[in-house]
PASEBA-1860 file (N, C-alpha, C; in nm, 3 decimals):
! residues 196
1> XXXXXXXX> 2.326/0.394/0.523/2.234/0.491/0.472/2.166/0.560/0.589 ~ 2.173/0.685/0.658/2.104/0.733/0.694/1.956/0.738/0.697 ~ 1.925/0.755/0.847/1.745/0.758/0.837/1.697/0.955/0.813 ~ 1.627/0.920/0.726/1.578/1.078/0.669/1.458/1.053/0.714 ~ 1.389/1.236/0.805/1.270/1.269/0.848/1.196/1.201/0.709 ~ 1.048/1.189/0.778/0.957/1.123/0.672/0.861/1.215/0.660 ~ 0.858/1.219/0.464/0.740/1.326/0.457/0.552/1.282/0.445 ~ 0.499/1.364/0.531/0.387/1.281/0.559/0.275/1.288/0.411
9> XXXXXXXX> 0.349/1.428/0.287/0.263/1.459/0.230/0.197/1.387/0.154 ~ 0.108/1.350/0.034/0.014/1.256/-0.012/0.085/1.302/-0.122 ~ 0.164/1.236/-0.224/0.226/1.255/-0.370/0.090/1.156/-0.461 ~ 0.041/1.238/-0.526/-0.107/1.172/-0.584/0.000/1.096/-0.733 ~ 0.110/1.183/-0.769/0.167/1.170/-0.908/0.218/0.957/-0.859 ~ 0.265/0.940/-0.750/0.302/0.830/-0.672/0.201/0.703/-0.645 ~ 0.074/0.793/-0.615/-0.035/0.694/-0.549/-0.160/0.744/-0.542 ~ -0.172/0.651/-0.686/-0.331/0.683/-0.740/-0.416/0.576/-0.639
17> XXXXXXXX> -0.446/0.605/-0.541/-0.560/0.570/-0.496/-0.701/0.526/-0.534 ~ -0.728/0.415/-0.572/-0.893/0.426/-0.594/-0.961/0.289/-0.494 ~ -1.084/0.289/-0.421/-1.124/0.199/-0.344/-1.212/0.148/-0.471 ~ -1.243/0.022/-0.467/-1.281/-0.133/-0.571/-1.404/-0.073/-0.515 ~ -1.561/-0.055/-0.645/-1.666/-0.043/-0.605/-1.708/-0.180/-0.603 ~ -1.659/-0.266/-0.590/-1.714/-0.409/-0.638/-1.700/-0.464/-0.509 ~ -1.819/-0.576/-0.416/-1.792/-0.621/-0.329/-1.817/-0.770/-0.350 ~ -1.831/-0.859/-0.263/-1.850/-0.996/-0.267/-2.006/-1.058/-0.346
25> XXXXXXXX> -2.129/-0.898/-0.278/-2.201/-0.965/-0.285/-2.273/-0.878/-0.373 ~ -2.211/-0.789/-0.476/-2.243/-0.755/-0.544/-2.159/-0.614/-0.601 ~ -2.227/-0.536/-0.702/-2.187/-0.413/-0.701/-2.224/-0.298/-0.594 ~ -2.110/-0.215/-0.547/-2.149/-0.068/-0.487/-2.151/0.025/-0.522 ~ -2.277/0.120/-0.501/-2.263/0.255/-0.609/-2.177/0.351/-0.546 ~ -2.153/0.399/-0.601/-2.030/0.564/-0.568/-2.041/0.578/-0.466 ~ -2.200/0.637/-0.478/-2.258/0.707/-0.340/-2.261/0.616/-0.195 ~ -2.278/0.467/-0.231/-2.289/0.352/-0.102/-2.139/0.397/-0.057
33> XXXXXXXX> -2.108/0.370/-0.128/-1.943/0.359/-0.089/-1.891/0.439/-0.004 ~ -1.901/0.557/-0.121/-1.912/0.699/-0.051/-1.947/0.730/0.136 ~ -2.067/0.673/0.142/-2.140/0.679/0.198/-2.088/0.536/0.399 ~ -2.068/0.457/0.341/-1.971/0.415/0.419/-1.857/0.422/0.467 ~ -1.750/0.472/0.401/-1.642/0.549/0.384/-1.661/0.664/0.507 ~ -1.774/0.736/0.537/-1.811/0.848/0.579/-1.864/0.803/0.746 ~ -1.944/0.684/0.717/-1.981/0.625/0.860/-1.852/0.549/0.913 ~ -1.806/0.488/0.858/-1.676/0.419/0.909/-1.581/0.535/0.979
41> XXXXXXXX> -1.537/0.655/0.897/-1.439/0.746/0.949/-1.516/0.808/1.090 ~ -1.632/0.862/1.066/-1.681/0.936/1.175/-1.669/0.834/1.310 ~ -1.735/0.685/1.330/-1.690/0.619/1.408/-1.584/0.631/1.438 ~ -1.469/0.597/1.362/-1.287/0.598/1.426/-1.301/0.731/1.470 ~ -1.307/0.861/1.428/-1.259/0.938/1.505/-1.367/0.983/1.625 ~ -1.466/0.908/1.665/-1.537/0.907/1.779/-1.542/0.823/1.897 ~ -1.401/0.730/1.915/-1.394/0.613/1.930/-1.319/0.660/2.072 ~ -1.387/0.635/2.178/-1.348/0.646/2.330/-1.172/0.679/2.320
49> XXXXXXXX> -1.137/0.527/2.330/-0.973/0.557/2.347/-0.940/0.531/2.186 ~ -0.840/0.635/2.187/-0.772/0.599/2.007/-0.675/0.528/1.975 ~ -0.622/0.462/1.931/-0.522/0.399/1.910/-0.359/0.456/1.936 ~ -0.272/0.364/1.942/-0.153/0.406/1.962/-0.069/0.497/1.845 ~ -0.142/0.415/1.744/-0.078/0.502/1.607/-0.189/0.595/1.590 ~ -0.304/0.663/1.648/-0.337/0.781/1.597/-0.283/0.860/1.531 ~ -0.167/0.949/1.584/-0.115/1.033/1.619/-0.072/1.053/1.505 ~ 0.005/0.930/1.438/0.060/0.921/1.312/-0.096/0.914/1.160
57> XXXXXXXX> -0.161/0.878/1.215/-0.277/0.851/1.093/-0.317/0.986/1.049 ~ -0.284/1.115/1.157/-0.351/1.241/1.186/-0.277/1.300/1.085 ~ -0.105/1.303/1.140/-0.020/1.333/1.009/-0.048/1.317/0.865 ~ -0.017/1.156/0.839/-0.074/1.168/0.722/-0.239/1.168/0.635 ~ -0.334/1.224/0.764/-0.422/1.277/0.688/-0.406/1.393/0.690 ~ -0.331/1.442/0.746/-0.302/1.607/0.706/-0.229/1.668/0.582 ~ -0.102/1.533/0.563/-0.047/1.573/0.476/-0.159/1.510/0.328 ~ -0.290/1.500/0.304/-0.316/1.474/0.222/-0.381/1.347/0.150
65> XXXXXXXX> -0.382/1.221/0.280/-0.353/1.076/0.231/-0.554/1.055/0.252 ~ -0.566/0.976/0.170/-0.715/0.921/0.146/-0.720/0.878/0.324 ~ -0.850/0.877/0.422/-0.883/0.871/0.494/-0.789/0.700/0.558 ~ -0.888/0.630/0.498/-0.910/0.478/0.458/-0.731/0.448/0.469 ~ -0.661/0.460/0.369/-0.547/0.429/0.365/-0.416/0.490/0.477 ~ -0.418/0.637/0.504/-0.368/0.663/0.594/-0.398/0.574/0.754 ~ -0.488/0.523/0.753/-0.509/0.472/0.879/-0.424/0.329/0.886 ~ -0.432/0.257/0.706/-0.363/0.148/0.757/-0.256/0.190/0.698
73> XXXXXXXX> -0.185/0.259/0.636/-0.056/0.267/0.659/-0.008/0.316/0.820 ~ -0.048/0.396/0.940/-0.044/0.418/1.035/-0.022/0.291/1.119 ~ -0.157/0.200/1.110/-0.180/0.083/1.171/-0.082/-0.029/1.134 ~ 0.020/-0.019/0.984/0.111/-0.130/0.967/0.216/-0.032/0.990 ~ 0.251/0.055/1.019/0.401/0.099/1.075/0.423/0.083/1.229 ~ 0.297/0.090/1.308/0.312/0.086/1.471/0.324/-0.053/1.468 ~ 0.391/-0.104/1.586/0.446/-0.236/1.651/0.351/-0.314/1.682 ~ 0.361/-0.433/1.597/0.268/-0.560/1.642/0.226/-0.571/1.808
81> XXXXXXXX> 0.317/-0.554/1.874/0.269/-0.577/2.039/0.177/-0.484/2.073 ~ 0.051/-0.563/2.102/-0.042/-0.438/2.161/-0.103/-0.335/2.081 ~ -0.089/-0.377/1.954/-0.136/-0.330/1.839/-0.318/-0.361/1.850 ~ -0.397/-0.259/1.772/-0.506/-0.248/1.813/-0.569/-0.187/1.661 ~ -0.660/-0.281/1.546/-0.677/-0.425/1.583/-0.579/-0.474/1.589 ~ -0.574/-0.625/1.627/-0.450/-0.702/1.611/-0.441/-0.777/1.492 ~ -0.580/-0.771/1.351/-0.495/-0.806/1.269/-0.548/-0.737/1.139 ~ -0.536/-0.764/1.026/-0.537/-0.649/0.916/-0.684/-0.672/0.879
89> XXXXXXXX> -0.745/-0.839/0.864/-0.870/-0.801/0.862/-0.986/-0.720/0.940 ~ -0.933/-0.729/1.068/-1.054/-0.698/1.175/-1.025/-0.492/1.140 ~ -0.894/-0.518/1.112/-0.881/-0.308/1.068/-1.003/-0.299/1.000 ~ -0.991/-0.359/0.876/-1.040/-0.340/0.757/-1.244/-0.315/0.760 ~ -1.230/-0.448/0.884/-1.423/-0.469/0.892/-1.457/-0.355/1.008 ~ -1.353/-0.320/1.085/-1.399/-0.277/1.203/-1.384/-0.177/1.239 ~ -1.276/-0.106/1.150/-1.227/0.082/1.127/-1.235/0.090/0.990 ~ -1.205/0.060/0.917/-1.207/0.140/0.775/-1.353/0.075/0.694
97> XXXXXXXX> -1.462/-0.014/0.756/-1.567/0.003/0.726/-1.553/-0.079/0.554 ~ -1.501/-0.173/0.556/-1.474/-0.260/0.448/-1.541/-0.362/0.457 ~ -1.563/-0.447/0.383/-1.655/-0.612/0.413/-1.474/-0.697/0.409 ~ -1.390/-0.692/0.361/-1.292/-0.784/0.346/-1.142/-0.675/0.420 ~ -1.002/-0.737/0.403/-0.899/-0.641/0.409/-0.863/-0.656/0.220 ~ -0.944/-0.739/0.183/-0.896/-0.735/0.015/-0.858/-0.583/-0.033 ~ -0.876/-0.510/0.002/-0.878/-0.358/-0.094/-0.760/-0.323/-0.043 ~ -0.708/-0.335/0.067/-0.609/-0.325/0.164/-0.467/-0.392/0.089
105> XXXXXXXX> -0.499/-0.481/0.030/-0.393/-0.588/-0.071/-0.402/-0.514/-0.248 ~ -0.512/-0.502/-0.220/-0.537/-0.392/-0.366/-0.458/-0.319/-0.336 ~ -0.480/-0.156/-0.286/-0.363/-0.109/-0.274/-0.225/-0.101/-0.258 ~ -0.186/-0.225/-0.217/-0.054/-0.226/-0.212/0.054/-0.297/-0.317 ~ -0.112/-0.393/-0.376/-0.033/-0.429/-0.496/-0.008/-0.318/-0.623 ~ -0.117/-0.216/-0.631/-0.091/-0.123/-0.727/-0.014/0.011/-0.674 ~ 0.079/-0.014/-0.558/0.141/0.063/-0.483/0.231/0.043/-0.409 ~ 0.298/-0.013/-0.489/0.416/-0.077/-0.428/0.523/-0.012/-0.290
113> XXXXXXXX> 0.518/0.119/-0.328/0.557/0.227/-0.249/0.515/0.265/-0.086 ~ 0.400/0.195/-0.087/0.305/0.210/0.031/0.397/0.126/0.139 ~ 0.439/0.032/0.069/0.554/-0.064/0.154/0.665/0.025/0.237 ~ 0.742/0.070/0.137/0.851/0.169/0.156/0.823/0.285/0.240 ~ 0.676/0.380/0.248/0.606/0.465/0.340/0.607/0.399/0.477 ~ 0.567/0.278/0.442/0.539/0.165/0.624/0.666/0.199/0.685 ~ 0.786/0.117/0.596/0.916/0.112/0.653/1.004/0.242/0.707 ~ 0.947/0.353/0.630/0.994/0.486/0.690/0.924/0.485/0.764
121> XXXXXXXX> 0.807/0.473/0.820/0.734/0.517/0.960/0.799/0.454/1.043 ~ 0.848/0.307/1.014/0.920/0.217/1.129/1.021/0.288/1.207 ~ 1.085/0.341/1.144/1.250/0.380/1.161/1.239/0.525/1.202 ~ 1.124/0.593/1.144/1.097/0.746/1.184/1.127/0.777/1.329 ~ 1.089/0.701/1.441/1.130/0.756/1.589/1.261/0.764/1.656 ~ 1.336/0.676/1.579/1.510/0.681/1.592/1.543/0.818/1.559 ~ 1.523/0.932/1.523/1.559/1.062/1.469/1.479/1.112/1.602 ~ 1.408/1.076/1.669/1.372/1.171/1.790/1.450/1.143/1.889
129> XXXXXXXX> 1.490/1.031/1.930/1.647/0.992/2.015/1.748/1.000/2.011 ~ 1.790/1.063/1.874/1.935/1.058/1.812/2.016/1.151/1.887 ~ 1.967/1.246/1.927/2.022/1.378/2.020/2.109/1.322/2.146 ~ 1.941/1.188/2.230/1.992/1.135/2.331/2.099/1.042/2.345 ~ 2.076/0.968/2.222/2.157/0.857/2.210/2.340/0.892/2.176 ~ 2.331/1.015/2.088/2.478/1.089/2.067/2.501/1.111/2.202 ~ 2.451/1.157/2.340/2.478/1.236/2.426/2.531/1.119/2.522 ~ 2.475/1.017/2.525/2.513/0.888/2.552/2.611/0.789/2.539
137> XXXXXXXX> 2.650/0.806/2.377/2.764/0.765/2.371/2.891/0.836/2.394 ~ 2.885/0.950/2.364/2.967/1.057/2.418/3.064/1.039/2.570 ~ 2.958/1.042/2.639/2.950/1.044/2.796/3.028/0.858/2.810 ~ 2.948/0.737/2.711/3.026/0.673/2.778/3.155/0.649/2.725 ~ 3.184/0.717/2.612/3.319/0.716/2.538/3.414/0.751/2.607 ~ 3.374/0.861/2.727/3.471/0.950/2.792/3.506/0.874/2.923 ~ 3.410/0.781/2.918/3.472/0.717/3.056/3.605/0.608/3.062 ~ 3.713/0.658/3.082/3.807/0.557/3.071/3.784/0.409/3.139
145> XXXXXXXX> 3.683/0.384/3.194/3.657/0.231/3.199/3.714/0.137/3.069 ~ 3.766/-0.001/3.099/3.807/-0.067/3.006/3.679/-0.128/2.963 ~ 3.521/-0.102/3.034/3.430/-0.151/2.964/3.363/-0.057/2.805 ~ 3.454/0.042/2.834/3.388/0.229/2.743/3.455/0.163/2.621 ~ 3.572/0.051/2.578/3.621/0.056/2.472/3.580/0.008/2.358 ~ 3.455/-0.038/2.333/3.400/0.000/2.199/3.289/0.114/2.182 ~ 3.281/0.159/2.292/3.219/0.334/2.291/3.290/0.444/2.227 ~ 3.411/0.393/2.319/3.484/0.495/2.211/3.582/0.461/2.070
153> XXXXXXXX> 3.576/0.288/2.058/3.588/0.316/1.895/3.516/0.347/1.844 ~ 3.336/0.325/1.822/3.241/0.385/1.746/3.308/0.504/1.736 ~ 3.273/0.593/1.879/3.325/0.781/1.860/3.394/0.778/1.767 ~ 3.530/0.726/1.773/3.618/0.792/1.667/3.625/0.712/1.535 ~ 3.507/0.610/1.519/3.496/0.586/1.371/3.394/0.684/1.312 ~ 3.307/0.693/1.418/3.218/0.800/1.325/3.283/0.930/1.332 ~ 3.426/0.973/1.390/3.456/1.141/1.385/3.574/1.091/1.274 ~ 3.600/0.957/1.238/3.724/0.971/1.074/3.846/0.993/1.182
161> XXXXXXXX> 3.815/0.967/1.306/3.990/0.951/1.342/4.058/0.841/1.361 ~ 3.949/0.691/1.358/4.025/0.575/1.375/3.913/0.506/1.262 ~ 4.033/0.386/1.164/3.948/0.351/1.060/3.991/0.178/1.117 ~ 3.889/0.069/1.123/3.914/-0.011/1.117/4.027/-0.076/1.059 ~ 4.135/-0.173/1.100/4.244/-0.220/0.949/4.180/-0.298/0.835 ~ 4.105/-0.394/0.925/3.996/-0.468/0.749/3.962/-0.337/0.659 ~ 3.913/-0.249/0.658/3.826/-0.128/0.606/3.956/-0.042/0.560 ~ 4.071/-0.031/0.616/4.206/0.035/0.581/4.281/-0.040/0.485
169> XXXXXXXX> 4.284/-0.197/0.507/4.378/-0.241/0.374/4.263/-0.264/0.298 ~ 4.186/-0.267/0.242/4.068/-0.247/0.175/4.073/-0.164/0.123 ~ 4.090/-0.029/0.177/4.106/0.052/0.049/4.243/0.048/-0.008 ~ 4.330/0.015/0.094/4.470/0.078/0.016/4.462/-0.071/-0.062 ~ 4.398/-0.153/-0.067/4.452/-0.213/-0.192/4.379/-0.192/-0.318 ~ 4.237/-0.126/-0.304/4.146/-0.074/-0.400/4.234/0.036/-0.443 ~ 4.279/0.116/-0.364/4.372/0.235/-0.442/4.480/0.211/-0.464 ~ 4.568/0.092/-0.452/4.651/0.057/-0.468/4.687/-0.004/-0.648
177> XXXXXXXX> 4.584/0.008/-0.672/4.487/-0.070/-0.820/4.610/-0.213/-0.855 ~ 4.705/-0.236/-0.853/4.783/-0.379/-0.880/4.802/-0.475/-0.790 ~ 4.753/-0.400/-0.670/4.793/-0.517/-0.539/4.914/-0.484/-0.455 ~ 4.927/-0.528/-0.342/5.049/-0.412/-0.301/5.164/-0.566/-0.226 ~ 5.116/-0.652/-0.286/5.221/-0.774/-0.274/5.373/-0.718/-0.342 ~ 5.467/-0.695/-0.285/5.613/-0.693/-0.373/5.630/-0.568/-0.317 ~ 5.574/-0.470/-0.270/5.571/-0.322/-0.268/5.708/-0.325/-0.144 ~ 5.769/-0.205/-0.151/5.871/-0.198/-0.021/5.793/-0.118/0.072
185> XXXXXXXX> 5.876/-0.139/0.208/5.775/-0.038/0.283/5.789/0.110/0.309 ~ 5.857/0.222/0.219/5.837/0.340/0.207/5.745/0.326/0.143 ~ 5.694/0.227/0.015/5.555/0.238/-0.068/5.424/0.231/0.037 ~ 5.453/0.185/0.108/5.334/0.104/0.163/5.288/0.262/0.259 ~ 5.393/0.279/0.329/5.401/0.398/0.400/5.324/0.517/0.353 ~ 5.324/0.523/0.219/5.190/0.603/0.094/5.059/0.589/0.112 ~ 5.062/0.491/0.179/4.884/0.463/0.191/4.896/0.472/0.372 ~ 4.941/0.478/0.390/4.869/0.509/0.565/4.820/0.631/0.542
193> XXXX> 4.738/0.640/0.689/4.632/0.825/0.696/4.703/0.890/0.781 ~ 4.686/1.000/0.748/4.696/1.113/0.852/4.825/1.190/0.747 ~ 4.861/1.244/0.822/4.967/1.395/0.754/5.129/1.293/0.686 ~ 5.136/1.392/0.578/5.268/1.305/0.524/5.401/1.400/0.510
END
């Protein structure tokens, strides 16, 4: 399956968002909430050095995503190493201005999808190398070194000019639909590739 660009936009029809006015130690009104929500964000984005996944939190608050949540979807797609916080509660108390990461589990249990958003962010930077990495294999495909020779089988599996034989009698016996035990070999000769 191919990796497809990721869209950063906020699909509301997808992900109804709502933060729990309810806390440990009591109820919060709209406005508290509100109101923290507002001191928490202004801190993060006043915050000396920014994080590694900024960059990405920016996106999807652009494309639309509740403040609060874009940050930890940002913060669970960038790489555990050197990750900043280093863990989901200290996000929760210490950037998104939460008493728990509970709401953080809220959302994802009524959002199952939020998962699937993470995992496209994971994979999203492989499409910015792909250029390099084609240009790479290319180059070492062409080198007749006897070390280039699975460089250049990839090449010509991904250009359809050389097909594995597991993956070749595989199909010809899928298209073969009875099995090709008994067959003579002008039959057989029917299922090889290339020009007939």
């Amino acid at each position: 399956m191919p990796i497809q660009r990721f869209n950063y936009d906020y699909q509301p029809s997808l992900f109804e968002l709502q933060d729990d006015a309810s806390e440990e130690s009591g109820v919060v009104t709209p406005e508290e909430a509100q109101r923290r929500s507002m001191v928490a964000k202004l801190a993060f984005q006043e915050l000396k050095t920014q994080p590694k996944w900024y960059d990405e939190y920016l996106k999807l608050l652009d494309g639309g995503w509740p403040w609060r949540v874009a940050a930890y979807i940002a913060w669970a797609a960038s790489p555990r190493g050197g990750r900043w916080p280093e863990t989901q509660d200290k996000l929760a108390s210490e950037v998104l201005g939460l008493t728990s990461d509970r709401q953080i589990a809220t959302w994802r249990k009524r959002n199952p999808s939020i998962s699937e958003v993470i995992a496209a962010l994971q994979v999203a930077p492989m499409l910015d190398h792909r250029a390099d990495v084609i240009e790479a294999l290319i180059e070492s495909a062409k080198d007749p070194d006897y070390k280039s020779h699975q460089d250049r089988k990839l090449f010509l599996e991904i250009t359809g000019d050389f097909v594995p034989a597991a993956r070749w009698l595989e199909e010809m016996q899928r298209s073969s639909g009875d099995g090709l035990k008994g067959k003579s070999d002008a039959e057989l000769e029917n299922y090889l590739p290339g020009e007939k």
